[in-house]
BATORSE-933110 format. One record per residue (C-alpha): residue number from 1; y, z, x. Coordinates in pm, whole numbers, plus 50000, padded with zeros to 5 digits. Each point is the difference from the previous one (the first is absolute). Layout:
<node><resi>NUM</resi><Y>Y</Y><Z>Z</Z><X>X</X></node>
...
***
This chain:
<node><resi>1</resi><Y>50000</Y><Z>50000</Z><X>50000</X></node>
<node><resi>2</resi><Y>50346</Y><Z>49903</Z><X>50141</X></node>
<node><resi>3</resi><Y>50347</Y><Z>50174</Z><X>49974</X></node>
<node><resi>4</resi><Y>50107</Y><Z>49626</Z><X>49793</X></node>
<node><resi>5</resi><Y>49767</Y><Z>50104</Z><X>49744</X></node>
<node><resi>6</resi><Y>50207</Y><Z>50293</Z><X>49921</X></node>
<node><resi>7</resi><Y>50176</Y><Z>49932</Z><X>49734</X></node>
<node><resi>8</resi><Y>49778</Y><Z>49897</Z><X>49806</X></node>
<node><resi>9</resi><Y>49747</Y><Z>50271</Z><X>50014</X></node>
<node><resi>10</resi><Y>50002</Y><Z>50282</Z><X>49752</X></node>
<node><resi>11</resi><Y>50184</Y><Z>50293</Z><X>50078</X></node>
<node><resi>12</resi><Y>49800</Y><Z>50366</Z><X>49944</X></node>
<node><resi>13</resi><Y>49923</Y><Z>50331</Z><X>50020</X></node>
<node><resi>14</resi><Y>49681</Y><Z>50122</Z><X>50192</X></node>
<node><resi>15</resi><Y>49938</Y><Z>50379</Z><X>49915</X></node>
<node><resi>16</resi><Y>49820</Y><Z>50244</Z><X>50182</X></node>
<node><resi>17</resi><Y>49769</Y><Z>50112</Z><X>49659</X></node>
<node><resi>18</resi><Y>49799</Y><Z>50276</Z><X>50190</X></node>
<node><resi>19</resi><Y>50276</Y><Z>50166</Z><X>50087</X></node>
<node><resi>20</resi><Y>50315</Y><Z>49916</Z><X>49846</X></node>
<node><resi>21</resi><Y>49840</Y><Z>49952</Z><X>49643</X></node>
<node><resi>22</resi><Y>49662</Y><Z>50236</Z><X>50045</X></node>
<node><resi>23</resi><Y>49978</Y><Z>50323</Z><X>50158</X></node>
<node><resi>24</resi><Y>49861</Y><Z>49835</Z><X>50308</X></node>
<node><resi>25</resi><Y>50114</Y><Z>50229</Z><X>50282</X></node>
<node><resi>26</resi><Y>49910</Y><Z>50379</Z><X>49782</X></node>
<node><resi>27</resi><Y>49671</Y><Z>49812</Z><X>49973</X></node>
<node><resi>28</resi><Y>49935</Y><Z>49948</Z><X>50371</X></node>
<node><resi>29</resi><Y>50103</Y><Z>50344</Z><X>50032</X></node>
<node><resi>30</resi><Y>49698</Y><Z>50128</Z><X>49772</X></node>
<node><resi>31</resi><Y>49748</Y><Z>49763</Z><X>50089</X></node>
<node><resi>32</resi><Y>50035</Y><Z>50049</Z><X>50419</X></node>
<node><resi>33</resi><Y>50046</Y><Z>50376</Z><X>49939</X></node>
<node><resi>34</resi><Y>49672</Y><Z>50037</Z><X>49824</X></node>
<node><resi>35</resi><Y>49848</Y><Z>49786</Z><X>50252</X></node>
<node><resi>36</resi><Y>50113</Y><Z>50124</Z><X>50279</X></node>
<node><resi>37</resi><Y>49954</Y><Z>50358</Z><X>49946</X></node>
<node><resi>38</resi><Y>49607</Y><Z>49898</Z><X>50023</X></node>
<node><resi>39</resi><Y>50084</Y><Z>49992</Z><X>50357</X></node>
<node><resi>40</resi><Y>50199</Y><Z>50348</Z><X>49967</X></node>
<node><resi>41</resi><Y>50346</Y><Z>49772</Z><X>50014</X></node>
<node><resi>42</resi><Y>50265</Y><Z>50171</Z><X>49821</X></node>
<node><resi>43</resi><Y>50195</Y><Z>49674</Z><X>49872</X></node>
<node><resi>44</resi><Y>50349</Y><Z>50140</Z><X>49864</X></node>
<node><resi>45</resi><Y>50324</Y><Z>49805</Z><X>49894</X></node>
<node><resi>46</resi><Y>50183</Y><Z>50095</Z><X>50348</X></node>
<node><resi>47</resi><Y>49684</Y><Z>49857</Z><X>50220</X></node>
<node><resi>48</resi><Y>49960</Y><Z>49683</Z><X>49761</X></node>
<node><resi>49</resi><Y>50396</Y><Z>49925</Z><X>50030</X></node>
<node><resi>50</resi><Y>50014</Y><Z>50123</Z><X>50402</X></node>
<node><resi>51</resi><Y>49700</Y><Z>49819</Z><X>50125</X></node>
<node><resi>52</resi><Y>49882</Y><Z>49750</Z><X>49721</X></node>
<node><resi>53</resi><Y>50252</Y><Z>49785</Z><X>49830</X></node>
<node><resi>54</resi><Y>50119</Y><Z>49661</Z><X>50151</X></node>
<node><resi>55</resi><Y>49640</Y><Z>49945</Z><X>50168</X></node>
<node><resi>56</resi><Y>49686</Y><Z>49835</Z><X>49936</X></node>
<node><resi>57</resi><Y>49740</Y><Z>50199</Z><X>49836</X></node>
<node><resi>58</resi><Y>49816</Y><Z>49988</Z><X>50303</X></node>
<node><resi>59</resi><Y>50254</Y><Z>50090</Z><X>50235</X></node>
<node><resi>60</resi><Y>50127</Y><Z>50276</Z><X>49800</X></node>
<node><resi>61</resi><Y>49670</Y><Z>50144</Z><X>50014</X></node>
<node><resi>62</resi><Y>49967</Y><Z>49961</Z><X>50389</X></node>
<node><resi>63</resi><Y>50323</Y><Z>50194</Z><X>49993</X></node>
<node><resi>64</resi><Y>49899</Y><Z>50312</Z><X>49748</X></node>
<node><resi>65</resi><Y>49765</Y><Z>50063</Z><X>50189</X></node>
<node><resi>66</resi><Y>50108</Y><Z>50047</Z><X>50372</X></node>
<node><resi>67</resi><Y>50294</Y><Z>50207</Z><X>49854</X></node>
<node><resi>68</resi><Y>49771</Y><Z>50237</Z><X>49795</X></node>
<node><resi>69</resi><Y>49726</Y><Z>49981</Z><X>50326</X></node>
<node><resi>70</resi><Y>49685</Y><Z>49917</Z><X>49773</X></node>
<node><resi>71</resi><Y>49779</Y><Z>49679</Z><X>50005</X></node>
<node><resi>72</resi><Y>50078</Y><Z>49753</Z><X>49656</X></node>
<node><resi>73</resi><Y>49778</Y><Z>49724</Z><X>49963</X></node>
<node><resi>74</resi><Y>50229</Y><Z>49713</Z><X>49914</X></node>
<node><resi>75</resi><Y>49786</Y><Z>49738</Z><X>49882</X></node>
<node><resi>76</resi><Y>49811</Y><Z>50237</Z><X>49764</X></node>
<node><resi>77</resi><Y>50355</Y><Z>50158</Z><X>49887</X></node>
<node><resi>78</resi><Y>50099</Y><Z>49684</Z><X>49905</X></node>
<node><resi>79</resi><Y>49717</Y><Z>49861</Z><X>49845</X></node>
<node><resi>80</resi><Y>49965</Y><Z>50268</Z><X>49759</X></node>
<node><resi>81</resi><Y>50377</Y><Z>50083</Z><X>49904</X></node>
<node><resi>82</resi><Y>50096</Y><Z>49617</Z><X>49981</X></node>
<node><resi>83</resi><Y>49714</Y><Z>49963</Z><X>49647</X></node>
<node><resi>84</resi><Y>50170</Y><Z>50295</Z><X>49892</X></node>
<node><resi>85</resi><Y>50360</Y><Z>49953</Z><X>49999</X></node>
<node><resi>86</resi><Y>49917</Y><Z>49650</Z><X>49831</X></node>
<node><resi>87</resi><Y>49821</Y><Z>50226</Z><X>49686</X></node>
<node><resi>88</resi><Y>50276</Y><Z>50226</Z><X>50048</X></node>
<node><resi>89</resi><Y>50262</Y><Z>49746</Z><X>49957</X></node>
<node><resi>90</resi><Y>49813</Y><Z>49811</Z><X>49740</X></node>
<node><resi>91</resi><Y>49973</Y><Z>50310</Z><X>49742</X></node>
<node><resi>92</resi><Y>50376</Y><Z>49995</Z><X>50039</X></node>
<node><resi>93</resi><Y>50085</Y><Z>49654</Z><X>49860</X></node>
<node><resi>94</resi><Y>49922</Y><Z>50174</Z><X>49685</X></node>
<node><resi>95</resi><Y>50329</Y><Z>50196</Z><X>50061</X></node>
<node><resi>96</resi><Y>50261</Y><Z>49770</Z><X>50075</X></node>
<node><resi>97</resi><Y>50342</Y><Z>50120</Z><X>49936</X></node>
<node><resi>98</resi><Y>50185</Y><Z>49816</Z><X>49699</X></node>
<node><resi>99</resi><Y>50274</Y><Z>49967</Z><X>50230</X></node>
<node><resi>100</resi><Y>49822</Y><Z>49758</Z><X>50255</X></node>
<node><resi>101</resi><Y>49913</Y><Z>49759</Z><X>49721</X></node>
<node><resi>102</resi><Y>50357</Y><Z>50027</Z><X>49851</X></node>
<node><resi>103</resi><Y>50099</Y><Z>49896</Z><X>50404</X></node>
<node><resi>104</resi><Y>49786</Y><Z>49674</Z><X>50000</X></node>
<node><resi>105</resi><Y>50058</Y><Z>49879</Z><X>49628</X></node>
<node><resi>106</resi><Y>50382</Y><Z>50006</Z><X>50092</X></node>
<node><resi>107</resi><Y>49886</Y><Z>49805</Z><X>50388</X></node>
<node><resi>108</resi><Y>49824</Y><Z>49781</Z><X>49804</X></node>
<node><resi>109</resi><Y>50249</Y><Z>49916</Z><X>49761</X></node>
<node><resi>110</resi><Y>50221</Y><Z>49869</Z><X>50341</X></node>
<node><resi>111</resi><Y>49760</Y><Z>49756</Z><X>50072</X></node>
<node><resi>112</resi><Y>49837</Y><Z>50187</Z><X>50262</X></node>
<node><resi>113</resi><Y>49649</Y><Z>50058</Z><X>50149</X></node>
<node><resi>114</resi><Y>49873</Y><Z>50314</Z><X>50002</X></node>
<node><resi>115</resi><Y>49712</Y><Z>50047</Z><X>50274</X></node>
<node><resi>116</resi><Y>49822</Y><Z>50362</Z><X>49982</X></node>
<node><resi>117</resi><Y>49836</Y><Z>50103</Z><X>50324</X></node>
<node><resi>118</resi><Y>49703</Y><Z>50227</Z><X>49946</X></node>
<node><resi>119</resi><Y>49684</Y><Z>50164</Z><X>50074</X></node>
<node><resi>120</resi><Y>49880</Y><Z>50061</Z><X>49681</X></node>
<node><resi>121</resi><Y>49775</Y><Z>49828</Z><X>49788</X></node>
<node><resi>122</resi><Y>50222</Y><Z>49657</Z><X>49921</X></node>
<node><resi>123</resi><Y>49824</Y><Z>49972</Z><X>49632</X></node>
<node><resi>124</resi><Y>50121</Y><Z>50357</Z><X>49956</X></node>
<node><resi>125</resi><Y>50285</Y><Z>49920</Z><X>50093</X></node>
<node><resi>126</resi><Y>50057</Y><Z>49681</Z><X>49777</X></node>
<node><resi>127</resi><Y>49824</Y><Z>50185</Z><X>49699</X></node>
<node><resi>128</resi><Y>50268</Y><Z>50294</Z><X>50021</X></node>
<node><resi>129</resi><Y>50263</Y><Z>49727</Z><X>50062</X></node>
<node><resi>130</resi><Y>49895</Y><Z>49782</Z><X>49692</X></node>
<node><resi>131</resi><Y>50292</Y><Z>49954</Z><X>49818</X></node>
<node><resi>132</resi><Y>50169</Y><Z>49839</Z><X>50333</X></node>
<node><resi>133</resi><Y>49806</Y><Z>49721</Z><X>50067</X></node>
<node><resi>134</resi><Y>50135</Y><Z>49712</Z><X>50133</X></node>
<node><resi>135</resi><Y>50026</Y><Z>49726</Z><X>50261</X></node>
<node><resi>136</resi><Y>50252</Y><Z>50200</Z><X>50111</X></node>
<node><resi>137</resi><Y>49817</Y><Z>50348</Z><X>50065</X></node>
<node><resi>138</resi><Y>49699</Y><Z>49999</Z><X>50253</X></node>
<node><resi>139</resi><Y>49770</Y><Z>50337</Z><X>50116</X></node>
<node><resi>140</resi><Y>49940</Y><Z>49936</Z><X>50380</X></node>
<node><resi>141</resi><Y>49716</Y><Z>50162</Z><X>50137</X></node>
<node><resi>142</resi><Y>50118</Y><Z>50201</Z><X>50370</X></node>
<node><resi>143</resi><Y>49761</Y><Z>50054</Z><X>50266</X></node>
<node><resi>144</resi><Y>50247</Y><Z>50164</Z><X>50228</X></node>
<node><resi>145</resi><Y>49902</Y><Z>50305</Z><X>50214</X></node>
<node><resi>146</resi><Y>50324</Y><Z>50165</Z><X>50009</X></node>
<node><resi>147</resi><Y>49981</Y><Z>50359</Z><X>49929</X></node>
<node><resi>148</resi><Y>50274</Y><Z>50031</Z><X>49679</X></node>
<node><resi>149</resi><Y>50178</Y><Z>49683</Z><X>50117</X></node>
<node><resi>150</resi><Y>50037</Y><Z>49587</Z><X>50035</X></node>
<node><resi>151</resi><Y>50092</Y><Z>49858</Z><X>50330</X></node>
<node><resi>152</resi><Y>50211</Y><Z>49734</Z><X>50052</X></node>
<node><resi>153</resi><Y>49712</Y><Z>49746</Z><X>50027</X></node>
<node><resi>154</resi><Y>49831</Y><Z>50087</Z><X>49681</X></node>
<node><resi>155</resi><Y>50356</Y><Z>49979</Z><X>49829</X></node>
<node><resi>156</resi><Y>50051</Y><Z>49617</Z><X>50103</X></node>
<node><resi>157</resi><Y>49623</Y><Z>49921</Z><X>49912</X></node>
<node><resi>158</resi><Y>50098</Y><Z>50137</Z><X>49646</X></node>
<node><resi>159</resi><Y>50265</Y><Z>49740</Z><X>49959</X></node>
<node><resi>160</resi><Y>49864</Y><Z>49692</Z><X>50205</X></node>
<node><resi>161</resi><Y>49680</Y><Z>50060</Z><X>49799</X></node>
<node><resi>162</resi><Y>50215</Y><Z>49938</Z><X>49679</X></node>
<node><resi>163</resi><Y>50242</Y><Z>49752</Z><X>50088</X></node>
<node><resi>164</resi><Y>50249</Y><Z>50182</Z><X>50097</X></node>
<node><resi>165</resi><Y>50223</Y><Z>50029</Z><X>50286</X></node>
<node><resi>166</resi><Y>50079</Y><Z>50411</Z><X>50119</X></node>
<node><resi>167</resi><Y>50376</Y><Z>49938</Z><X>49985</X></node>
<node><resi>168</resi><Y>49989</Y><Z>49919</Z><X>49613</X></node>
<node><resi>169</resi><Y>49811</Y><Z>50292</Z><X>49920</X></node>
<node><resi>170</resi><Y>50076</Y><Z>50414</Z><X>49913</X></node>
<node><resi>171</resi><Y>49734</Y><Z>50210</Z><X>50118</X></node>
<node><resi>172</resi><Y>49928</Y><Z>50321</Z><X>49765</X></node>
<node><resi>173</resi><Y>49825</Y><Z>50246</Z><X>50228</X></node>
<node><resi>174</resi><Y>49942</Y><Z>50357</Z><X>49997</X></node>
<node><resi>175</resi><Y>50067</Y><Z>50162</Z><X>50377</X></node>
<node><resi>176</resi><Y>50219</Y><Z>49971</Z><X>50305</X></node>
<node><resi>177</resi><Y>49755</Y><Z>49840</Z><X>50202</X></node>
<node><resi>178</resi><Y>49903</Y><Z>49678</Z><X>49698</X></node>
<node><resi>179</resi><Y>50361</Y><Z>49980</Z><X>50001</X></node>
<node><resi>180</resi><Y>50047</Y><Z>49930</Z><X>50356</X></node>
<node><resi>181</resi><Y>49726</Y><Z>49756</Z><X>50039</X></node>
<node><resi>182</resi><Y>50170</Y><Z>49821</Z><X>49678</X></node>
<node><resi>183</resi><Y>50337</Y><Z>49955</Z><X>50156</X></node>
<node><resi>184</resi><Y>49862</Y><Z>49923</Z><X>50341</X></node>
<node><resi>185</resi><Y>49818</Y><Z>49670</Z><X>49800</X></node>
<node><resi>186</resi><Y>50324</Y><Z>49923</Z><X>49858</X></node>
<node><resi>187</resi><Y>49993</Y><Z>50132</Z><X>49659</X></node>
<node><resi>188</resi><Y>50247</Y><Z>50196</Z><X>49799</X></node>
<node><resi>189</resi><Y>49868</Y><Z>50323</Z><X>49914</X></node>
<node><resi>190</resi><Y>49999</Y><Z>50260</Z><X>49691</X></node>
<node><resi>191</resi><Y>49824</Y><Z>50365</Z><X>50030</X></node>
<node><resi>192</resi><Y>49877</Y><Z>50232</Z><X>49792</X></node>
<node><resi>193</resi><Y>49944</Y><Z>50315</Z><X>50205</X></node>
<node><resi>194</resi><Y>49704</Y><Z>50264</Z><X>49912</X></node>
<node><resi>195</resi><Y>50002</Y><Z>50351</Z><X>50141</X></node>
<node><resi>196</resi><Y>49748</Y><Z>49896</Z><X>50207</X></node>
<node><resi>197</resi><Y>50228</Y><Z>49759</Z><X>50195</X></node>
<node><resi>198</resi><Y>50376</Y><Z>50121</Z><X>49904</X></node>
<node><resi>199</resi><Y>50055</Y><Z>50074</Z><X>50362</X></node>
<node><resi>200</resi><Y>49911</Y><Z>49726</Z><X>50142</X></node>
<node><resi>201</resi><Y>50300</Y><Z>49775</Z><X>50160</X></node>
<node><resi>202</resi><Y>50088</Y><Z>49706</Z><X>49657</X></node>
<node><resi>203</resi><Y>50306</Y><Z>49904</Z><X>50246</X></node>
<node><resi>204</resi><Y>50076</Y><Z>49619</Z><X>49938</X></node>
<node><resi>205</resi><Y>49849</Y><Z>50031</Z><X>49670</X></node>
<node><resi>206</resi><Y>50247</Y><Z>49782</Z><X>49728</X></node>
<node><resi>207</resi><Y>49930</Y><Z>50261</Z><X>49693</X></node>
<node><resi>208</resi><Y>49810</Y><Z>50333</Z><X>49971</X></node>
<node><resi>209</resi><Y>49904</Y><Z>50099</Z><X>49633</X></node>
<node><resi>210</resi><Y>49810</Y><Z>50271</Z><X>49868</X></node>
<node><resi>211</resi><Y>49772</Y><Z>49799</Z><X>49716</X></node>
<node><resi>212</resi><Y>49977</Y><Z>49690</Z><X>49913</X></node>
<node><resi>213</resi><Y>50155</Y><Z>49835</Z><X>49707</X></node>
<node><resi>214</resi><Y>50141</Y><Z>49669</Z><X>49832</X></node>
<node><resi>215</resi><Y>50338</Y><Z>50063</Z><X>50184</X></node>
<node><resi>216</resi><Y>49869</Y><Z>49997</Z><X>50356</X></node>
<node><resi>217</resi><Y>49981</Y><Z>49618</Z><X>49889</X></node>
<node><resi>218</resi><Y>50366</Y><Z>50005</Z><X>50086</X></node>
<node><resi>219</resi><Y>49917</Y><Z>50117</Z><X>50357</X></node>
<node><resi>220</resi><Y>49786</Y><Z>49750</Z><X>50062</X></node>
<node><resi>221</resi><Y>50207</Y><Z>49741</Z><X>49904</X></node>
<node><resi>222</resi><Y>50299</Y><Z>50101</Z><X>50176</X></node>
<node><resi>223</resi><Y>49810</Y><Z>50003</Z><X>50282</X></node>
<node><resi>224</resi><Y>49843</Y><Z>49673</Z><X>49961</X></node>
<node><resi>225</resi><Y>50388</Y><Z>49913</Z><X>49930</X></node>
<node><resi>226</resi><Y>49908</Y><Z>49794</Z><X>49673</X></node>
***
């Protein structure tokens, strides 16, 4: 795809579902606690936010466990949390906040694309989101490792892998460290905080919110200047 194409692609949001939508991060939390305290790893939010976030699964791992001096075996880690976060996540389609739909009706209604980025089951996902079907609306199914977070590479592979070009699209996300990688790919960016993540540095962000609603359409087309 070339820059001349530009202006005729569609412009868009790509949202971060797990955790700007879903409880993604709180369920993390849980899931590697319970794991990890197999291993007698006390996982709290200080150590996960410290140590964990902005890392691969993997390497955050590696990194737990030289700090707290006790052997983790990644791969197995991994392998079992990874099945579970994807139930975990799936359960919650079933509790999407109003205001998130009332957000992508209004997107939709400006000719946008709406591209959710997930984990969870996508025919969950499309099932909870019936009402907004469309050519316009697509459930993208993420393999990324990051630990709570998107990196830059997995940002631009959302757009390019829906015709769309980084520059003419608003990234929703749901930490510092998603909203980094986001603006480093060249996308404008909107977060949503949790207290999981509130901390975290959302410098170079274009709008913070609180929730979602049909309003934050506004944002996202002031930032996409149309």
């Amino acid at each position: 795809m070339s820059d001349s194409t530009a202006a005729s692609l569609q412009r868009g949001v790509i949202v971060e579902f797990d955790f700007a939508v879903l409880p993604g991060h709180k369920l993390m939390l849980d899931i590697c606690r319970t794991r990890l305290a197999q291993d007698s790893i006390k996982l709290d939010e200080q150590l996960m936010a410290r140590i964990m976030n902005g890392k691969s699964f993997s390497s955050a791992l590696n990194v737990l466990s030289k700090i707290v001096k006790k052997p983790v075996e990644t791969s197995e880690v991994t392998s079992e949390c990874y099945p579970l976060f994807e139930e975990a996540l799936t359960k919650e389609t079933a509790k999407i906040p109003a205001g998130f739909t009332a957000f992508v009706k209004a997107v939709q209604a400006r000719n946008l694309k709406v591209v959710l980025v997930t984990r969870a089951d996508p025919e969950a996902v499309k099932t909870a989101l019936a009402d907004l079907q469309g050519n316009n609306l697509v459930v993208s199914r993420d393999t990324a490792s990051g630990f709570g977070f998107y990196s830059w590479d997995a940002w631009r592979r959302a757009s390019r892998d829906h015709d769309m070009l980084e520059r003419l699209c608003v990234a929703v996300v749901g930490s510092g460290h998603s909203a980094k990688s986001a603006i480093i790919s060249g996308m404008g960016v909107i977060a949503k905080p949790n207290p999981l993540t509130e901390n975290q540095d959302f410098g170079g962000c274009d709008a913070m919110i609180d929730n979602l609603s049909a309003s934050v359409a506004n944002e996202v087309c002031r930032i996409l200047q149309i």
